[in-house]
N, C-alpha and C positions, 0 to 999 in steps of 0.2 A: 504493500500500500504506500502510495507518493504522501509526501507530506501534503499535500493540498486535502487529498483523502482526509490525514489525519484530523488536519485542523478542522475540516466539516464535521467531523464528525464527535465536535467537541461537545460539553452539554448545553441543555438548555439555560441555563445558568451563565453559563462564558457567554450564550446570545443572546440572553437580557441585559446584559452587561452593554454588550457591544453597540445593539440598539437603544439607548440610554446616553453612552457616553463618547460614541463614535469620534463625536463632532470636537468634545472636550479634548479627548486623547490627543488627536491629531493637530491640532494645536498645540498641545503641552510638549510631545515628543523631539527633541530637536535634532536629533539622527536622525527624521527624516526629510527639514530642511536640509542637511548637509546634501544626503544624495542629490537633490535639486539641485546646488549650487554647483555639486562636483561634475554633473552629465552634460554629454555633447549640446552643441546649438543643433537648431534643426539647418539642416542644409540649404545653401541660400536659393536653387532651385527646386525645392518643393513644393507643389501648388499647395496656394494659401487658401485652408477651410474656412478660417474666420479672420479678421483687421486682431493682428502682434502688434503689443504695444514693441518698439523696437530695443534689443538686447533681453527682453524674455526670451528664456529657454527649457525645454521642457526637462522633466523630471524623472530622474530613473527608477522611480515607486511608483511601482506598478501594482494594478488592484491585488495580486495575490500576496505582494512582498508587506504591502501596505496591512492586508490583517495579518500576516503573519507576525508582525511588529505588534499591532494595537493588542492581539492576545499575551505579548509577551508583555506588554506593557500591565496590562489588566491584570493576567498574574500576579508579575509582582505586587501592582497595588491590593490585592486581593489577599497579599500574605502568601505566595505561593512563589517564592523569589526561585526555587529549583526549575520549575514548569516555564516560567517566561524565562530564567537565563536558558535554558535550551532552545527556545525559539528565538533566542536575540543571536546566541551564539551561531545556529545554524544559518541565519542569515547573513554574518559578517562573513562568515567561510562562504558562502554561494555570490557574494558581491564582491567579496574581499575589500571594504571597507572599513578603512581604520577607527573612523568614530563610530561605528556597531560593534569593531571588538573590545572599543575602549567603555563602553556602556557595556558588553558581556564581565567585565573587568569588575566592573564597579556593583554590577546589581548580587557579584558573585561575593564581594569585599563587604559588600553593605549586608547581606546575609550570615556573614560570618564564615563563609565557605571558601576556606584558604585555596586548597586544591584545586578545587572551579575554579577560582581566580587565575589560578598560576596553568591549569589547560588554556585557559581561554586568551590569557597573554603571552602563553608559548606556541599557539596558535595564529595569532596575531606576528609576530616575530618569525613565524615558516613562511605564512601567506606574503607578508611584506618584508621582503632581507633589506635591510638598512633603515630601518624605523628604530629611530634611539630612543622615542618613546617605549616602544616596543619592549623594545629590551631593559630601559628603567627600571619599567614595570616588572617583568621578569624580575631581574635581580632586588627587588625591592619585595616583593612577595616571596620567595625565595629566603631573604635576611628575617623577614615577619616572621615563615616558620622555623627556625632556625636551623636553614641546610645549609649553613657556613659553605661547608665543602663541596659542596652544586655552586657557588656564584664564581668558582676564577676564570671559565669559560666564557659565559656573560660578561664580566668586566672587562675582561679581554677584550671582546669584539668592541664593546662599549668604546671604550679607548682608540682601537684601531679605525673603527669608522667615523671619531668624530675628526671634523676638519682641524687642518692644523692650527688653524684662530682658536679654536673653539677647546683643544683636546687641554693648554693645560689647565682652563678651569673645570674639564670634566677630572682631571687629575687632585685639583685643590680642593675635591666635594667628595674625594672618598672618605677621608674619617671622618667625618658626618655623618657619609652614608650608614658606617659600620659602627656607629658611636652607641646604641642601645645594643648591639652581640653582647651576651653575657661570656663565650668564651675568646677573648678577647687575646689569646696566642694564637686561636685558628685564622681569625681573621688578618690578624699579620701575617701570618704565614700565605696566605693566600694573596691577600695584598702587594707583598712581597714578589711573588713570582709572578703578578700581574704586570707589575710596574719594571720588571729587570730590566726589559728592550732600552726601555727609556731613561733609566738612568746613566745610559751609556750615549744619549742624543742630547746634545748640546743646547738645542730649542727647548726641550724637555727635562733637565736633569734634574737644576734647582729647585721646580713642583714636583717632581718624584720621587727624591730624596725627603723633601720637606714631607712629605705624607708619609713614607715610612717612618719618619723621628715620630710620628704626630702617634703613629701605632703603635711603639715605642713605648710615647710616652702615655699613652690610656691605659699600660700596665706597669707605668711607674717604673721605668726602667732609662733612669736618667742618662747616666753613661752613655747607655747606644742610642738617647734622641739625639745626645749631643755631637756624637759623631758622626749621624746623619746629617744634622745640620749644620754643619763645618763642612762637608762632601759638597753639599748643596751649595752653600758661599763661594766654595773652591769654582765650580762646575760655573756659576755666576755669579760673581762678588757684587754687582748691582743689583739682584733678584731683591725682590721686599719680603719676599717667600719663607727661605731659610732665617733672617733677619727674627722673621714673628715669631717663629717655632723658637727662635734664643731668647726673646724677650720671655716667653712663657716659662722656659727651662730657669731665667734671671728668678722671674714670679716664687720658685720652686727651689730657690737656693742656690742656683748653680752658677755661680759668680763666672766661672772661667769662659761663661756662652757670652757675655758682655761685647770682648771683642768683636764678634760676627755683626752687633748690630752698631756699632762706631763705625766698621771697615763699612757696610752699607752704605750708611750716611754720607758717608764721606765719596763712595765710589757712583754713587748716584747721581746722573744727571737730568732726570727728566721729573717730573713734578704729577706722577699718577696718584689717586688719592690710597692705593696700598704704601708709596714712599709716603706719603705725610701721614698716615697710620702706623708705619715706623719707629719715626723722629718722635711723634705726639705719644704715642706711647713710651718709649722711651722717657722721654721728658716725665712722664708721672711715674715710672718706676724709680729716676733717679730723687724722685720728690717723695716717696715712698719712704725713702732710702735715708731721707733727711740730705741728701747731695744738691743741697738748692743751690747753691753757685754753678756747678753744673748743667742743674736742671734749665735755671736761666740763661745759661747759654747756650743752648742748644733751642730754647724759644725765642729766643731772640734774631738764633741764625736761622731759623723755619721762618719767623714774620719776615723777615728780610728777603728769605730768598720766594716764599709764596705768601706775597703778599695781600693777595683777596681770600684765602682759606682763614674761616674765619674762629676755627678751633682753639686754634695754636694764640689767640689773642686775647682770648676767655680767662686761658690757662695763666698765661704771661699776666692779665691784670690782677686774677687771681693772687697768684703770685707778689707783686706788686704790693698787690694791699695787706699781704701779711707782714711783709716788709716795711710797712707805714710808709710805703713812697709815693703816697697820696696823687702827686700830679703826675708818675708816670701811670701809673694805675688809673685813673679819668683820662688818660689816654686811650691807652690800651681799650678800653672797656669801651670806649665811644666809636673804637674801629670796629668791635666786636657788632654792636649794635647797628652799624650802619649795614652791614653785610647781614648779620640775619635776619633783618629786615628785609631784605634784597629776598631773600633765598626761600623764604614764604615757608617752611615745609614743618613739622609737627617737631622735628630736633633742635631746630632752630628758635620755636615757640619756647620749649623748655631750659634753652639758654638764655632766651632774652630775660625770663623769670631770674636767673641765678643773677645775669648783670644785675639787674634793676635791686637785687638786694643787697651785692656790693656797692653799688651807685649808694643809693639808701647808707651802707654802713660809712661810705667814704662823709658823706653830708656829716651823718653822726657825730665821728671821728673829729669833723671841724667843727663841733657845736653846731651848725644849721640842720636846726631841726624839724622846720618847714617844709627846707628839703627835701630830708629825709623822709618825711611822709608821703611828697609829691612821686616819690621814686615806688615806695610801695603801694600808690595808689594805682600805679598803672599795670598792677600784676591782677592777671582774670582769670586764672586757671585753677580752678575749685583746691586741686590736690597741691597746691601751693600755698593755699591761704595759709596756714598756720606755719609756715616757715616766713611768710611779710608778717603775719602777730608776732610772732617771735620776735623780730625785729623793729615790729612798733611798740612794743614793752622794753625793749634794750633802750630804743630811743626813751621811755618813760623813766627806766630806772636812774637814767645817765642824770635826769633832770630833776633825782631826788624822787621821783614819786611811784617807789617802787611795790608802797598798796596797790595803785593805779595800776600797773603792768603785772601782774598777779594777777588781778582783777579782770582783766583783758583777757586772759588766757584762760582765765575758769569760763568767761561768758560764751566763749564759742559752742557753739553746737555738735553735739554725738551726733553721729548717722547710724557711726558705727562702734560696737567695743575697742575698737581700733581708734578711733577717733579718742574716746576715751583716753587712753592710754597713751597716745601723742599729748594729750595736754599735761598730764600730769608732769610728762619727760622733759615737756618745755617747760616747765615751770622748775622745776628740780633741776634744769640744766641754766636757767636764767640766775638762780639764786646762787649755781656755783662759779657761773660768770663774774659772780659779782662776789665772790667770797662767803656769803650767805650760809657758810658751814649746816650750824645746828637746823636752819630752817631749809636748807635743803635735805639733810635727813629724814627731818618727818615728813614731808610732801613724798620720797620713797618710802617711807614706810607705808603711807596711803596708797599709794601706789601698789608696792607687795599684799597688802591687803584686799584688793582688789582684784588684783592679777596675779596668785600663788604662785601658778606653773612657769609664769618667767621667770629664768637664772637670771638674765642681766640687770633686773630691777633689782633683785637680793642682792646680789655683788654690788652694782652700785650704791644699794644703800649700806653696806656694809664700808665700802671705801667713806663715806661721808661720815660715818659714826664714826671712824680713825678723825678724818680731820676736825669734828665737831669735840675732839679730845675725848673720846670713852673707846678706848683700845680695851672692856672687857666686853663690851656689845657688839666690837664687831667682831670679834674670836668664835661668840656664840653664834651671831648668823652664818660667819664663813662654815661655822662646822658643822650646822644643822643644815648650807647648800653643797657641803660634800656630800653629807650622805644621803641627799636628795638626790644628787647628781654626782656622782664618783669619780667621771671621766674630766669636771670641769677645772679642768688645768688652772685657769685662772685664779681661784679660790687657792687651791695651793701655795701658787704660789704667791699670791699676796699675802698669807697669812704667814708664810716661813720670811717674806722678804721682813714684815710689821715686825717678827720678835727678834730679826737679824740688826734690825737697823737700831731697835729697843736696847741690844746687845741682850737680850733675855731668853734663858732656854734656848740656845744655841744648837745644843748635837737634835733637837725634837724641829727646829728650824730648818736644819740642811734637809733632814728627815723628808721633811714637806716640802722643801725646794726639788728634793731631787724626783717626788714623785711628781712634779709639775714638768721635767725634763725631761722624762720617761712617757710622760702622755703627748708631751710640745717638742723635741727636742732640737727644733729649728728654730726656735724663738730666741731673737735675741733679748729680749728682757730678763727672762726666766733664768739666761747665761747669768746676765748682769748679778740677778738676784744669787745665784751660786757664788759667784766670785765673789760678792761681799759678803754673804756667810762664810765663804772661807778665810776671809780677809777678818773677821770680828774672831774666827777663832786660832788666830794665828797663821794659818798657812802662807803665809805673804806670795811665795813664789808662784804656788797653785792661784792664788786668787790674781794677780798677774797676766795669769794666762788664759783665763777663765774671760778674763774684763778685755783684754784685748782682743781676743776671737768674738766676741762679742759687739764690740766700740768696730772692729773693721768688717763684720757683717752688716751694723747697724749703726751709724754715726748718729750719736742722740745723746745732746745736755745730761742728761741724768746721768746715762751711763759712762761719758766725760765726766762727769762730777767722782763717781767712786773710781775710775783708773786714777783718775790726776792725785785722788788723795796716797788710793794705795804706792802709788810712784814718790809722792813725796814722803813717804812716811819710811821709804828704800832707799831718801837720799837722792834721787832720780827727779832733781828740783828741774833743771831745765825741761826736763820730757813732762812734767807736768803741768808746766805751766803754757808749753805748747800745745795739749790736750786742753787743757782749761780754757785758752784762746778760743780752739777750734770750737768749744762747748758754748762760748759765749756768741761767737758769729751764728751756732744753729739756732739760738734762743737766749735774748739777753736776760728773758726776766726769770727764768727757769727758776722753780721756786729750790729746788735741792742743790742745783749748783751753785747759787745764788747763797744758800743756806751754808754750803762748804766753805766756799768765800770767807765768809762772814767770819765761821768758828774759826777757822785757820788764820785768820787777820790777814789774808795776801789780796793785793792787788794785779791780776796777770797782765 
């Protein structure tokens, strides 16, 4: 029996259907505009039955193709997604049309019906050989059911047919592709053998290598990202490619990848926005880093050499203004703003927001306080408003009227528990803005009260009961969010740093430093914090070494403040007082280094 047969001979049911909804269907279904658009003209000497409007062309849905569709269609709406994907699919095979097999595809996916899918788009990929959709989809359903070891034939082709414009972003889109595999050495390895050709093609190397390091690195296997992406630099020292994969490995500890993205910067002559994703990254890793002389120069030599991108400006005024260098920062910030205006687009929106509340702070900062209102009047974006409160209570507190600005910030409106809890944070982060100790403590306690299951609200209220001077109340919350939370490194080690610094209980100190190093053990603070419990219990040398692998992992005041002492305390007066410099330039008013200063009576 033909299928024509079949479909006659469907139920009564399927042809109440059909006379009911004919008219609807055929309208809804847009696989079978496509066949329209795709079939011949009619021949320019065919005698004319009836007045063609001119470039109508007739339609390759033809009466039988056409119910054989509307049942498949019906089906599926019917809940019977097996019955119309057999009718959609038999159709795409008889016309070999790509957008009937791409709806066999979908009504298979939408069903939940892996297999179907992956017939119906390995059929699609027989029918049409070089359809990349085609095969996408293959290998994308395929990775769904996790046949790792079925897709290096598929990538393969993948690769090989796409045009050479085209192939190394199909190359820069595999660890994405492969980014949910749970077993994550299969698909390297496959990967791997996909990519061999091309890391040996010149046009190709530094995307082929870079996706290997990227597959590398999804299983934590630092080493061999970084030798892939050192391959890749070598293969093409301008590529932005290799470059990103080092800043990620930088992200991850790995200081020695740093090179590959200097030598970029430097070997790069053209101005793609993967190069200014580079340098812009770059710039905040080294600001990360606390390497803000650094950081600034390499924003400074980005605005210079791309002068209309308007990122790298944000960043710089940013910058700028922590700096207190007021007029080049109302620079900076005014180019910013000229250009995202220009650029209209929704990232651009949420930058104009960040200037408008440094513009705001810079007013601040000069007492004009008109101003500063006038800057956060112009922010319109809902999920912004409580960061311009924020800073119209900054403005309130600055002018003595810091009931007023409290006040401000309780009035805003909940939407959400979320909302909630953004205010309390602002209000507890405004009062420790301003020193506000003891009354930042209780606003987190209300907070904790509120919101148990956040660690971060406990911890912070526990840091503010140290500064509010009750070092017995914050012992008791850090120890009742250990053993709420076991794994939170940070309680640790803030509570071994509180009794090291105390000089109190010392060996119960290291104790809890060290399990905070064993949970974090790439933290430079946590280092800090070891080295000066070694340093309170004598070690001199160990704590030395402790604070310098530390201080040149992370260059930060504080952690300047306790090398400079432990060096002067070794007699080590010049190196410490060149440390203490360097502590001063990253933050003058640093309250610990500040505080060493002081007790020590030195001037650096």
């Amino acid at each position: 029996m033909n299928t024509l047969h079949r479909i006659a001979g469907q139920s009564t049911r399927h042809s109440l259907l059909v006379r009911r909804s004919a008219l609807a269907f055929a309208l809804s279904v847009g696989c079978w505009s496509a066949l329209a658009q795709t079939a011949p003209a009619v021949p320019a000497q065919a005698p004319a039955v009836a007045s063609t409007p001119a470039g109508v062309v007739s339609s390759a849905l033809t009466a039988p193709l056409f119910y054989q569709l509307l049942l498949g269609e019906l089906n599926v709406r019917a809940g019977e997604p097996g019955t119309g994907y057999s009718f959609i699919l038999d159709a795409a095979r008889k016309q070999r049309d790509p957008q009937l097999y791409r709806r066999a595809v979908e009504v298979a996916l939408q069903a939940r019906s892996g297999e179907a899918a992956l017939t119906a788009a390995r059929a699609w990929s027989a029918d049409i050989p070089g359809s990349s959709e085609a095969n996408r989809f293959v290998l994308q359903i395929l990775l769904a059911l996790n046949r790792v070891n079925e897709t290096g034939p598929v990538l393969q082709t993948i690769l090989k047919e796409a045009s050479a414009s085209e192939r190394n972003d199909a190359i820069n889109a595999i660890p994405q592709t492969f980014s949910r595999v749970t077993d994550k050495a299969q698909s390297a390895a496959v990967v791997r053998e996909a990519l061999g050709p091309y890391l040996k093609q010149p046009a190709h190397a530094a995307p082929a290598f870079t996706s290997v390091g990227r597959m590398y690195l999804a299983q934590d296997q630092l080493p061999e990202a970084l030798v892939s992406a050192r391959l890749g630099h070598t293969a093409e020292p301008a590529s932005p490619f290799p470059a990103l994969l080092a800043l990620e490995l930088m992200e991850r500890g790995e200081a020695s990848a740093e090179p590959i993205v200097r030598q970029q910067i430097e070997a790069s002559s053209v101005a793609t926005p993967a190069d200014t994703a580079v340098a812009l990254s770059y710039a905040r890793t080294l600001l990360d880093t606390q390497r803000n002389q650094e950081a600034r120069a390499q924003l400074e030599k980005l605005t210079t050499r791309q002068p209309d991108q308007a990122e790298p400006w944000l960043l710089l005024g940013s910058m700028q203004l922590q700096e207190n260098a007021l007029p080049a920062a109302t620079a900076s910030l005014e180019k910013y703003m000229a250009l995202a205006r220009q650029a209209g687009d929704e990232r651009s929106a949420r930058g104009l927001t960040q200037a408008y509340l440094m513009m705001a702070q810079i007013a601040e900062k000069r007492q004009d306080f008109p101003a500063a209102n006038a800057w956060l009047d112009r922010i319109e974006n809902a999920d912004d408003i409580m960061a311009a409160q924020m800073r119209r209570a900054s403005v309130l507190a600055r002018q003595g009227k810091m009931a007023q600005a409290r006040a401000l910030l309780r009035s805003q409106p909940e939407r959400t528990p979320e909302d909630a809890r953004l205010k309390l944070v602002a209000e507890a982060q405004l009062l420790r803005d301003f020193k506000a100790w003891k009354e930042a403590y209780e606003v987190y306690g209300e907070a904790v009260a509120r919101f148990p299951d956040v660690a971060d609200l406990r911890y912070d209220q526990a840091m503010m009961a140290e500064k509010a001077g009750k070092p017995a109340d914050m012992e008791v919350l850090l120890r009742a969010l250990i053993a709420a939370k076991p794994d939170f490194h940070h309680a640790y080690n803030a509570l071994g740093y509180s009794l090291a610094d105390r000089n109190e209980r010392l060996p119960e100190a290291k104790k809890l430093i060290e399990k905070a190093v064993e949970l974090a053990p790439g933290d430079a603070y946590i280092q800090d914090s070891l080295g000066w419990v070694e340093f309170r219990l004598g070690n001199t040398a160990r704590a030395v070494e402790i604070l310098q692998a530390a201080y040149g992992k992370r260059p930060d005041p504080e952690i300047a403040a306790h090398l400079g002492e432990v060096l002067w305390s070794q007699g080590q007066r010049d190196q410490a007082l060149k440390i203490w410099r360097e502590g001063l330039l990253l933050s003058s008013d640093n309250e610990t280094l500040q505080g060493t200063l002081k007790r020590l009576r030195i001037k650096p």
